[in-house]
PDB file with SEQRES, HELIX, SHEET and CRYST1 records, atoms N, CA, C and O in Angstrom:
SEQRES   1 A   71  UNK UNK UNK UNK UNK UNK UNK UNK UNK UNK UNK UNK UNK          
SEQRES   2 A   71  UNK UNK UNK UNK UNK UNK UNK UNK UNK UNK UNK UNK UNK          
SEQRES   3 A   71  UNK UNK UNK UNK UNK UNK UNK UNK UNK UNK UNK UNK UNK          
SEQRES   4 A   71  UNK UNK UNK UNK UNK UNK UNK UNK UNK UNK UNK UNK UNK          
SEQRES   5 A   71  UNK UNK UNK UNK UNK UNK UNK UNK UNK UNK UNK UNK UNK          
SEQRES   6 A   71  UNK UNK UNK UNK UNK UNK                                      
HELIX    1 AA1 UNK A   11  UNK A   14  1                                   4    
SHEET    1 AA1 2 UNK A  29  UNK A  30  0                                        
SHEET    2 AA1 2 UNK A  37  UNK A  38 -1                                        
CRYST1    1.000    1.000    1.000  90.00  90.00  90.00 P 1           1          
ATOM      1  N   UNK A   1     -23.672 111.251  27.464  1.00  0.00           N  
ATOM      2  CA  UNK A   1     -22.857 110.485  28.373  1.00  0.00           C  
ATOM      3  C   UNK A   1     -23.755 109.896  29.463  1.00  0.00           C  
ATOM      4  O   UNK A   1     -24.656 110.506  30.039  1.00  0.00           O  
ATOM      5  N   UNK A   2     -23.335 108.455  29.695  1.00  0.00           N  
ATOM      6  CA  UNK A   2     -24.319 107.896  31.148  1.00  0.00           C  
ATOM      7  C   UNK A   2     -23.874 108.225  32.546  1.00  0.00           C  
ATOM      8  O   UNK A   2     -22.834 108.822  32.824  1.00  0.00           O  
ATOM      9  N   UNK A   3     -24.857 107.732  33.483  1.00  0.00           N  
ATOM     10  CA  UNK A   3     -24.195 107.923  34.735  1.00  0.00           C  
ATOM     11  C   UNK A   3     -23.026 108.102  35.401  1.00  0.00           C  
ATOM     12  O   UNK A   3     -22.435 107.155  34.883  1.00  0.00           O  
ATOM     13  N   UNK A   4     -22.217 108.579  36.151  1.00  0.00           N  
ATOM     14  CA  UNK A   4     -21.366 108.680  36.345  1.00  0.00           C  
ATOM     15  C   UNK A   4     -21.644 108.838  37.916  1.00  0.00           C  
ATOM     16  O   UNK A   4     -22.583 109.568  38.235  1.00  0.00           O  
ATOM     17  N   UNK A   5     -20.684 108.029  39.207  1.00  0.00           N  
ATOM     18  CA  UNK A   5     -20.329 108.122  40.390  1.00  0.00           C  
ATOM     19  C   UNK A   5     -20.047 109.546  41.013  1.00  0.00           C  
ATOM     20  O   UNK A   5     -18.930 110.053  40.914  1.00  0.00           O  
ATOM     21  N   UNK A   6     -20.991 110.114  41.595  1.00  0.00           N  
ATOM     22  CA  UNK A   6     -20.074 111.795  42.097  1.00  0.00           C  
ATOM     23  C   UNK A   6     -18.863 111.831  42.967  1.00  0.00           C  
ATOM     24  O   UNK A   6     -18.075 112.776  42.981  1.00  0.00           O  
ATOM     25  N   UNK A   7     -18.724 110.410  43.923  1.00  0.00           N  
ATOM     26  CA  UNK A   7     -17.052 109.872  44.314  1.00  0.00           C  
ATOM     27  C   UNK A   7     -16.611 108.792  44.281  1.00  0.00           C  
ATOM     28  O   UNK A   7     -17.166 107.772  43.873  1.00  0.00           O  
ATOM     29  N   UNK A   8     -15.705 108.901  44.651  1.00  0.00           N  
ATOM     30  CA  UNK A   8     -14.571 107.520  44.301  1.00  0.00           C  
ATOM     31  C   UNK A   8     -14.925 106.650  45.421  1.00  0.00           C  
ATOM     32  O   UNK A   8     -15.123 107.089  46.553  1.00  0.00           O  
ATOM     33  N   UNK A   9     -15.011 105.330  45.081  1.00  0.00           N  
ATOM     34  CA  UNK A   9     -15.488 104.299  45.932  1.00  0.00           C  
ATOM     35  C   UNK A   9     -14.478 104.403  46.206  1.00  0.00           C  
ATOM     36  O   UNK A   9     -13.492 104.613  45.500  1.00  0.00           O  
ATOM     37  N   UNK A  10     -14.642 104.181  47.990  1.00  0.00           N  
ATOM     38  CA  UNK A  10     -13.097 103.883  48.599  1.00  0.00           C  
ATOM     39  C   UNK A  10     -12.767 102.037  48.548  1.00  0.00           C  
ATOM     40  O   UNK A  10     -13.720 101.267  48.432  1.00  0.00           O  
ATOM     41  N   UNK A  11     -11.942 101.737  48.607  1.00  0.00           N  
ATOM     42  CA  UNK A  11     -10.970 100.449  48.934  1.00  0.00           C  
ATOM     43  C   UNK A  11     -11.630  99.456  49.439  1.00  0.00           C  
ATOM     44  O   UNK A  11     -11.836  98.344  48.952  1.00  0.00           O  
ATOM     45  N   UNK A  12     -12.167 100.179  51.080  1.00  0.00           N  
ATOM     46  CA  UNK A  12     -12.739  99.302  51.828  1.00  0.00           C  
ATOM     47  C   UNK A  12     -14.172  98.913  51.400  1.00  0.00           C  
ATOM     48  O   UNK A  12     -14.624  97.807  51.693  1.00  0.00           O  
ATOM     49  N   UNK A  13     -14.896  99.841  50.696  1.00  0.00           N  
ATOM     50  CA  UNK A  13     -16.150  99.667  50.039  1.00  0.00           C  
ATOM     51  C   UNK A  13     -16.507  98.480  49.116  1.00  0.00           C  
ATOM     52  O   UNK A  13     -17.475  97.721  49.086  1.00  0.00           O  
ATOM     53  N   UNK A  14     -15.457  98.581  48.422  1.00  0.00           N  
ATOM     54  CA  UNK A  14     -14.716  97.881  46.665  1.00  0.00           C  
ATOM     55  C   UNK A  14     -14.680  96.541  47.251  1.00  0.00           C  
ATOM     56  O   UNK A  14     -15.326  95.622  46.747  1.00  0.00           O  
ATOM     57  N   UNK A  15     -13.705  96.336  48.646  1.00  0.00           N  
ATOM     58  CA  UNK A  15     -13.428  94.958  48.276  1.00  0.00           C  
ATOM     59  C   UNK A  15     -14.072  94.456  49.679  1.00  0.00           C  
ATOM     60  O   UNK A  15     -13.648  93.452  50.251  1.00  0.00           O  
ATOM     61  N   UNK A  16     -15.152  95.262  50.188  1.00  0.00           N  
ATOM     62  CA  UNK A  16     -16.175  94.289  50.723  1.00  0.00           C  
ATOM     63  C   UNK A  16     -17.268  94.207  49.895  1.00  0.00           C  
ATOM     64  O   UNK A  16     -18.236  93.647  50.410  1.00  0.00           O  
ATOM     65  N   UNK A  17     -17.428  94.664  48.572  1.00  0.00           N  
ATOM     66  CA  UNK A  17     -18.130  93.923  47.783  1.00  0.00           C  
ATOM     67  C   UNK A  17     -18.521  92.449  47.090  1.00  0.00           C  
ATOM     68  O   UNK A  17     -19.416  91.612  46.977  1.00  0.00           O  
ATOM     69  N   UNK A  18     -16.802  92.874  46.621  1.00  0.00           N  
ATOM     70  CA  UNK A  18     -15.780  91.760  45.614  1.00  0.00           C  
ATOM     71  C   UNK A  18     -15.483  90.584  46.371  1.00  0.00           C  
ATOM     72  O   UNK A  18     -14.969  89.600  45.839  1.00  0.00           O  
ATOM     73  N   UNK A  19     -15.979  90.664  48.396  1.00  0.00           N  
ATOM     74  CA  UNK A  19     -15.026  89.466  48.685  1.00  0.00           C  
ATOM     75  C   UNK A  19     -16.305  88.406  48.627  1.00  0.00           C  
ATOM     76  O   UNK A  19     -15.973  87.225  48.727  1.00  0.00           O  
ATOM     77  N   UNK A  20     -17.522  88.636  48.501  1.00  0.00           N  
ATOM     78  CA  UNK A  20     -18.532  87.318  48.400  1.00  0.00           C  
ATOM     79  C   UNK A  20     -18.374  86.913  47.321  1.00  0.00           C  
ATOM     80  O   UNK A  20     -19.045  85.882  47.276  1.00  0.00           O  
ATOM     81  N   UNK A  21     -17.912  87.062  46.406  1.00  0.00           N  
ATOM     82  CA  UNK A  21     -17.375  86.730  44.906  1.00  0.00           C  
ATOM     83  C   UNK A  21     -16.576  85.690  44.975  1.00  0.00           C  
ATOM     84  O   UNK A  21     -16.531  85.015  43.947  1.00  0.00           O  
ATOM     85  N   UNK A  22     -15.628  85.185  46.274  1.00  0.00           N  
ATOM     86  CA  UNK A  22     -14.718  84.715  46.094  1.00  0.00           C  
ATOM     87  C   UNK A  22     -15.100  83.061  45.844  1.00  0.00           C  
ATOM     88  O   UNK A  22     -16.177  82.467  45.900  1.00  0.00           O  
ATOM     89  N   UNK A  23     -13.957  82.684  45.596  1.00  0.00           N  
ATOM     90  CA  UNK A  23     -14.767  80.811  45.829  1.00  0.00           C  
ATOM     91  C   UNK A  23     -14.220  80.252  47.172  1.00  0.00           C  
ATOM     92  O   UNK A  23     -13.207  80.691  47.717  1.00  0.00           O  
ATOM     93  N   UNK A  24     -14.845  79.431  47.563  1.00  0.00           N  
ATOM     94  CA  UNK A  24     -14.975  78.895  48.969  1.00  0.00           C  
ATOM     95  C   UNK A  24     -14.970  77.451  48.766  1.00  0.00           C  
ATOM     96  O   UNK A  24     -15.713  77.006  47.892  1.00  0.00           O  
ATOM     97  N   UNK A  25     -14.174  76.577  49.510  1.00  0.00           N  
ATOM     98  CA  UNK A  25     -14.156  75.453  49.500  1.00  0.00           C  
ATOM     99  C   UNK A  25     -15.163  74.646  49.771  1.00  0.00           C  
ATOM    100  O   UNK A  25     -16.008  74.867  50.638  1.00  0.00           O  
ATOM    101  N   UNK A  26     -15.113  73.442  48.872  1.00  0.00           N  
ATOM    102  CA  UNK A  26     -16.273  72.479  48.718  1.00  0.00           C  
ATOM    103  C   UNK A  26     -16.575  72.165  50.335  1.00  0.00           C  
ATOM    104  O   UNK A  26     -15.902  72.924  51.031  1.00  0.00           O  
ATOM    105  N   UNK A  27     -17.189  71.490  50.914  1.00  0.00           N  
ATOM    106  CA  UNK A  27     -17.957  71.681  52.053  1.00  0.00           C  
ATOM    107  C   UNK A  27     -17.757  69.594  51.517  1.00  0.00           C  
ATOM    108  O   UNK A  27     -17.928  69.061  50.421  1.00  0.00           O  
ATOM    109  N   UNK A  28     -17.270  68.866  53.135  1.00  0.00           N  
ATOM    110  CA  UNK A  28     -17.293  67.481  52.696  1.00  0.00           C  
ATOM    111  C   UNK A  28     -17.426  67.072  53.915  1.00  0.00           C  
ATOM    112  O   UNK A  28     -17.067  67.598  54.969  1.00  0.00           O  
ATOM    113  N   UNK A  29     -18.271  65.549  53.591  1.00  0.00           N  
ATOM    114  CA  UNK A  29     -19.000  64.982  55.016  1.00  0.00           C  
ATOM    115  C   UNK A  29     -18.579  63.550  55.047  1.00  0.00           C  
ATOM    116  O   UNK A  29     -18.951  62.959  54.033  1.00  0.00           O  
ATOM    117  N   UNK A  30     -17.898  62.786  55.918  1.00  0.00           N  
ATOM    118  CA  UNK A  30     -17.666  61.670  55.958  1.00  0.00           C  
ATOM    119  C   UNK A  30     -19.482  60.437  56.144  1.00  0.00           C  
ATOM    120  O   UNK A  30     -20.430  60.416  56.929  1.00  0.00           O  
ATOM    121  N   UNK A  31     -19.036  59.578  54.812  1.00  0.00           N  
ATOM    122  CA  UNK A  31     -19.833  58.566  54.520  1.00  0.00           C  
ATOM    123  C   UNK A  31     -19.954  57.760  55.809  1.00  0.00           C  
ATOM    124  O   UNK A  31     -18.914  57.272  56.252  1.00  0.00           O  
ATOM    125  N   UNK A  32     -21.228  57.538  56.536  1.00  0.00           N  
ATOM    126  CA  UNK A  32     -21.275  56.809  57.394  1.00  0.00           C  
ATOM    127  C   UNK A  32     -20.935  55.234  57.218  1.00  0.00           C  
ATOM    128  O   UNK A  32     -20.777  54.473  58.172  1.00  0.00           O  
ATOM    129  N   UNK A  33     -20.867  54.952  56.188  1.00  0.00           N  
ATOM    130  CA  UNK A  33     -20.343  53.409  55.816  1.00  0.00           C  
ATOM    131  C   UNK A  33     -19.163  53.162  55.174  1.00  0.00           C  
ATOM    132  O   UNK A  33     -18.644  52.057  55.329  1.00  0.00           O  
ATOM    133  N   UNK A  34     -18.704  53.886  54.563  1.00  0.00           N  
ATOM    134  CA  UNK A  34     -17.118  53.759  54.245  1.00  0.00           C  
ATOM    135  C   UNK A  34     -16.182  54.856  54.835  1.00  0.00           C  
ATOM    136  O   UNK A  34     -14.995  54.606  54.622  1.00  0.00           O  
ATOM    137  N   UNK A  35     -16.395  55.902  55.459  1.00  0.00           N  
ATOM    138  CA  UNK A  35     -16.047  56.886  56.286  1.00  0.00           C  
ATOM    139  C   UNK A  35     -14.875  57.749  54.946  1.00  0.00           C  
ATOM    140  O   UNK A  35     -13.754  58.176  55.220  1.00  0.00           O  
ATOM    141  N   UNK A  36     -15.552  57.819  53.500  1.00  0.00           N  
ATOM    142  CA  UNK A  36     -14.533  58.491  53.177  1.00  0.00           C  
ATOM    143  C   UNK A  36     -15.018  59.767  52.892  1.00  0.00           C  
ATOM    144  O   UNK A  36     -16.067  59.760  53.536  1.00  0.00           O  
ATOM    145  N   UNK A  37     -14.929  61.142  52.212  1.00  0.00           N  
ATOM    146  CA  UNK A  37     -15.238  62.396  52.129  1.00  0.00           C  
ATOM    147  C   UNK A  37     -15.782  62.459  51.270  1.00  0.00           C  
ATOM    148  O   UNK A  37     -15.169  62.276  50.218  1.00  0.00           O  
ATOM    149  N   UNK A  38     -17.384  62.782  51.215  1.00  0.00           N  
ATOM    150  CA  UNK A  38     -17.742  63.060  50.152  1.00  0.00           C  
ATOM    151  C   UNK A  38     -18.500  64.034  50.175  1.00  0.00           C  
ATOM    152  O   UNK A  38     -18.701  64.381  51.339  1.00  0.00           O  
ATOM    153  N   UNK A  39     -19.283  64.954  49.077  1.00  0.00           N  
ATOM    154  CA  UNK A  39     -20.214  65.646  48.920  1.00  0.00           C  
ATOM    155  C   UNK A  39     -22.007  65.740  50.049  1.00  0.00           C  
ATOM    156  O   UNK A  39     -22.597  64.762  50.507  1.00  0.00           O  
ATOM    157  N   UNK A  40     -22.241  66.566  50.127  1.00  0.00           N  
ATOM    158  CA  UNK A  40     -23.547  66.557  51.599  1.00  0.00           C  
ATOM    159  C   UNK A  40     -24.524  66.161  50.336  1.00  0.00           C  
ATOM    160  O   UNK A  40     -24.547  66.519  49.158  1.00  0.00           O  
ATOM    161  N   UNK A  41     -25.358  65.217  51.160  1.00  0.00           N  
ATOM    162  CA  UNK A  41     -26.600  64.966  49.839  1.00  0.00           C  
ATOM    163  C   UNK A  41     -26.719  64.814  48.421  1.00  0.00           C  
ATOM    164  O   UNK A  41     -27.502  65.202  47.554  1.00  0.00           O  
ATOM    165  N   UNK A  42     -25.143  63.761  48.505  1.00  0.00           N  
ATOM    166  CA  UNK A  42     -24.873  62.995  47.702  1.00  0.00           C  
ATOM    167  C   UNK A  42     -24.084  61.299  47.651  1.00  0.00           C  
ATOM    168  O   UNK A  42     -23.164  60.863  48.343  1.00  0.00           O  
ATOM    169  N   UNK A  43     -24.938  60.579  46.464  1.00  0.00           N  
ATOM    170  CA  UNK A  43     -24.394  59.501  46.758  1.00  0.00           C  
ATOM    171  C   UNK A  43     -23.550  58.995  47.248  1.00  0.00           C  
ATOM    172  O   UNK A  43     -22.687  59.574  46.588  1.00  0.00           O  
ATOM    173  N   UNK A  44     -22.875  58.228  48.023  1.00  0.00           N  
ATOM    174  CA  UNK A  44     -21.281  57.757  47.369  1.00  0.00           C  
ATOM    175  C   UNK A  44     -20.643  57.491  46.660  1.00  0.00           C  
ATOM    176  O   UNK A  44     -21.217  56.627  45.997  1.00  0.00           O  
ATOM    177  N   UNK A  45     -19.463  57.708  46.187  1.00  0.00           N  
ATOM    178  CA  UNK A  45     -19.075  56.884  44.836  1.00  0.00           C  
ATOM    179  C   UNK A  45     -18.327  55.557  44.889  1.00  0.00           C  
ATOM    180  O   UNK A  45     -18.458  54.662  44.055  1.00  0.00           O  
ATOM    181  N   UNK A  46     -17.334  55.515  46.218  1.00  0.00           N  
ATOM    182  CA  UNK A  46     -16.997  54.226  46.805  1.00  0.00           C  
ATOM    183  C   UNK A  46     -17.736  53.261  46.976  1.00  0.00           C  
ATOM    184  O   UNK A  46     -17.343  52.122  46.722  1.00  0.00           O  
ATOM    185  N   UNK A  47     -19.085  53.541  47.491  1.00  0.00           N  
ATOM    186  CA  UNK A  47     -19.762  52.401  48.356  1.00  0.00           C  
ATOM    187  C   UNK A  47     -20.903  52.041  47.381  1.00  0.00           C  
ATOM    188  O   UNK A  47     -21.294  50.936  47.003  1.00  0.00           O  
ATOM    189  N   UNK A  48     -21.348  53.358  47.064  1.00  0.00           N  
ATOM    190  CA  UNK A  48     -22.828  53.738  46.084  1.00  0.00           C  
ATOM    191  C   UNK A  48     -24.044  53.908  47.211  1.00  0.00           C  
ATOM    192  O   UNK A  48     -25.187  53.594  46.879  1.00  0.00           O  
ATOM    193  N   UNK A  49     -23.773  54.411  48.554  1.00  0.00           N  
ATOM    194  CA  UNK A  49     -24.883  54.063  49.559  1.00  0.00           C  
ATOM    195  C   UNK A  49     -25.299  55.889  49.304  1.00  0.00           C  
ATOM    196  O   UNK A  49     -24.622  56.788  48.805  1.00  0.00           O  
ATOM    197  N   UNK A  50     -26.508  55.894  49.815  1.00  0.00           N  
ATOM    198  CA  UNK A  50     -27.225  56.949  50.084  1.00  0.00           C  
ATOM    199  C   UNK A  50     -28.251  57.303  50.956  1.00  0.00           C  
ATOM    200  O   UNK A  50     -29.341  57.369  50.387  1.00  0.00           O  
ATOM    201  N   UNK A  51     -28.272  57.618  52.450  1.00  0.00           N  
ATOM    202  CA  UNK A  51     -28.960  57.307  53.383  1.00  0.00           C  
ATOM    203  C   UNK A  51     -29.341  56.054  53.812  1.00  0.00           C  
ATOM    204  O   UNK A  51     -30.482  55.739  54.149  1.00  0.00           O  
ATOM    205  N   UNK A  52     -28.044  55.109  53.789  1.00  0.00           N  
ATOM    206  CA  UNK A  52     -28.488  53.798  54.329  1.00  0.00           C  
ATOM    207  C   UNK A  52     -28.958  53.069  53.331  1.00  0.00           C  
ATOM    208  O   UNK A  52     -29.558  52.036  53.626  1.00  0.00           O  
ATOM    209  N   UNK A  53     -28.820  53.383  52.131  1.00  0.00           N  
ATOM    210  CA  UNK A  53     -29.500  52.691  50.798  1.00  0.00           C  
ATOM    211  C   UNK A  53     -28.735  52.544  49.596  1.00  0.00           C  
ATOM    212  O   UNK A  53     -28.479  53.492  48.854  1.00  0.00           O  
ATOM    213  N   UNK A  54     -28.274  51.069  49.348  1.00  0.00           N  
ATOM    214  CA  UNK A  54     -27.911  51.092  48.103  1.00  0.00           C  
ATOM    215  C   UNK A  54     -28.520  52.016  46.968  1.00  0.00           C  
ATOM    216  O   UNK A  54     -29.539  51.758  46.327  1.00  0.00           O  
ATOM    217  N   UNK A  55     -27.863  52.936  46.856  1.00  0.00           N  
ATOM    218  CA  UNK A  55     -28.605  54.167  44.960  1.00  0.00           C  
ATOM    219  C   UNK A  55     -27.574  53.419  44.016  1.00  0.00           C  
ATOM    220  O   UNK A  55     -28.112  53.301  42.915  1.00  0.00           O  
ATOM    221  N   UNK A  56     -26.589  52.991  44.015  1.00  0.00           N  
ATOM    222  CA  UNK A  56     -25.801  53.243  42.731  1.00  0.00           C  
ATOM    223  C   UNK A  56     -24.925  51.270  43.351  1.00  0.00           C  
ATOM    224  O   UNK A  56     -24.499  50.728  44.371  1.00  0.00           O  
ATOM    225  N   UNK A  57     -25.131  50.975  41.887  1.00  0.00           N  
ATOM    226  CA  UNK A  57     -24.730  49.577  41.859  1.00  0.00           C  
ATOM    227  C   UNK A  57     -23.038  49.634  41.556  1.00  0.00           C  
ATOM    228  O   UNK A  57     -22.610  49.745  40.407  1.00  0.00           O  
ATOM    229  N   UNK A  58     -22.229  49.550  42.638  1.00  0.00           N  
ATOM    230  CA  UNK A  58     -20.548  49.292  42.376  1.00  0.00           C  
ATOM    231  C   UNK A  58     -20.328  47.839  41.704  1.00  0.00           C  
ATOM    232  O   UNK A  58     -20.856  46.807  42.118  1.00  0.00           O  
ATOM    233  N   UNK A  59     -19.403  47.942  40.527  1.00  0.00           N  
ATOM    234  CA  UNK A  59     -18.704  46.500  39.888  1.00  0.00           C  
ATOM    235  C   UNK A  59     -17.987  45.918  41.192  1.00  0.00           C  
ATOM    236  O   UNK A  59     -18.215  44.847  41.755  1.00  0.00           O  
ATOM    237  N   UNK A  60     -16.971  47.000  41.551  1.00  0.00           N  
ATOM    238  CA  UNK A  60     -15.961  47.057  42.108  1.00  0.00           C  
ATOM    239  C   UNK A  60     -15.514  47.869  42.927  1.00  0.00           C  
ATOM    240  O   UNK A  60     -15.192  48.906  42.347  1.00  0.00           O  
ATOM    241  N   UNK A  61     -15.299  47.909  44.212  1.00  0.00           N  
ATOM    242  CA  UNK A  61     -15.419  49.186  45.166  1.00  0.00           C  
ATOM    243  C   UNK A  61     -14.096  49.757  44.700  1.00  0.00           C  
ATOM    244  O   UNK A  61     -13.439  49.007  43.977  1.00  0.00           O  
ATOM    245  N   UNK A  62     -13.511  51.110  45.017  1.00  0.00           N  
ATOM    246  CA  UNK A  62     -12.589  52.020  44.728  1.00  0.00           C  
ATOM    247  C   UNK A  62     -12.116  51.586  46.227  1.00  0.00           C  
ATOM    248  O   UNK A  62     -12.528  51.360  47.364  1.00  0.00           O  
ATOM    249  N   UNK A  63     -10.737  51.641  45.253  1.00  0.00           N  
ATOM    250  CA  UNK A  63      -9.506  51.433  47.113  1.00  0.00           C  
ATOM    251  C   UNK A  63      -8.989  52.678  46.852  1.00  0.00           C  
ATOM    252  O   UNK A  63      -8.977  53.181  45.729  1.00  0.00           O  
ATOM    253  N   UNK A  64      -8.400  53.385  48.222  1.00  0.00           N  
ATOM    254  CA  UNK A  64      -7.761  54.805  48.458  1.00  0.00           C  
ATOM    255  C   UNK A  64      -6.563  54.638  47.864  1.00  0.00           C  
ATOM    256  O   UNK A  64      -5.718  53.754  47.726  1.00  0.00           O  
ATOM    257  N   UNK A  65      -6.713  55.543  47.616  1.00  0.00           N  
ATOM    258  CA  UNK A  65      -4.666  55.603  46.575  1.00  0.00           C  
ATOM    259  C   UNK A  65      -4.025  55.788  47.868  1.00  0.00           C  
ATOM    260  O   UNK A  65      -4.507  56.487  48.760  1.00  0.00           O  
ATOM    261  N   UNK A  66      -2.866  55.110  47.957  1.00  0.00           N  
ATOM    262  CA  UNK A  66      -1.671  55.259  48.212  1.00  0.00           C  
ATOM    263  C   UNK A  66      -0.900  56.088  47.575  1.00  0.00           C  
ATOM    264  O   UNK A  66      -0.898  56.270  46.358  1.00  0.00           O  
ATOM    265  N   UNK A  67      -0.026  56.770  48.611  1.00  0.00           N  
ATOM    266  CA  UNK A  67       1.021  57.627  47.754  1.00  0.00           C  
ATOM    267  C   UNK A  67       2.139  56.939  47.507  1.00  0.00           C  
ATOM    268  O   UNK A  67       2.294  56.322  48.561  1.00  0.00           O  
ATOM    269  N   UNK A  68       2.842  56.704  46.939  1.00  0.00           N  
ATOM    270  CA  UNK A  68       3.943  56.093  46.442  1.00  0.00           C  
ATOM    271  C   UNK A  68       5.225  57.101  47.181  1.00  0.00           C  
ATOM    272  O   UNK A  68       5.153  58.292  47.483  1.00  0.00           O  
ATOM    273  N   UNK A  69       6.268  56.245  47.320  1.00  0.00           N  
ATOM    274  CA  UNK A  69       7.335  56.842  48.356  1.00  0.00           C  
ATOM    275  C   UNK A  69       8.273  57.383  46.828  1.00  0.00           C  
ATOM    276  O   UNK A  69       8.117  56.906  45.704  1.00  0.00           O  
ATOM    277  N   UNK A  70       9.245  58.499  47.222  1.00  0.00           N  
ATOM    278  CA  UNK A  70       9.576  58.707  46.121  1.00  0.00           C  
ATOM    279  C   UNK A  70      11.137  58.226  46.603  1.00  0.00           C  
ATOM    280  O   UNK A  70      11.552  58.246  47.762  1.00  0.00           O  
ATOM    281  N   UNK A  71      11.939  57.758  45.310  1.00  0.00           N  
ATOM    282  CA  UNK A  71      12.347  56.618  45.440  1.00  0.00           C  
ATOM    283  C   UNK A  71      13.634  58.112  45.241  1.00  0.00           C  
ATOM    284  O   UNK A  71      14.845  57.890  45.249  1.00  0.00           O  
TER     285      UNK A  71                                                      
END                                                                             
């Protein structure tokens, strides 16, 4: 037989282990040129800017959805 615990982890032990485990919300930084939310040290996807620099060539910029009123 393998190891075995000589006591019972208590509660408070257990689930201050288990709580860095948890998931944590994405972390979002408004685009200095289109001011919408995006990822830290990452492109835009609206604009395509990246530190003041076109990275990514847009056809067509993305407009914000509207929510639709419910009828």
């Amino acid at each position: 037989m393998g190891a075995l615990p000589k006591r019972k982890k208590s509660q408070s032990r257990a689930k201050q282990r288990l709580s860095h485990i948890a998931i944590k919300p994405t972390a979002l930084v408004e685009c200095p040129q289109c001011h919408t939310r995006i990822r830290p040290h990452h492109a835009c996807p609206t604009c395509g800017k990246y530190n003041g620099r076109e990275v990514i060539v847009i056809k067509e910029p993305k407009k914000p959805e509207t929510p639709t009123p419910l009828a």
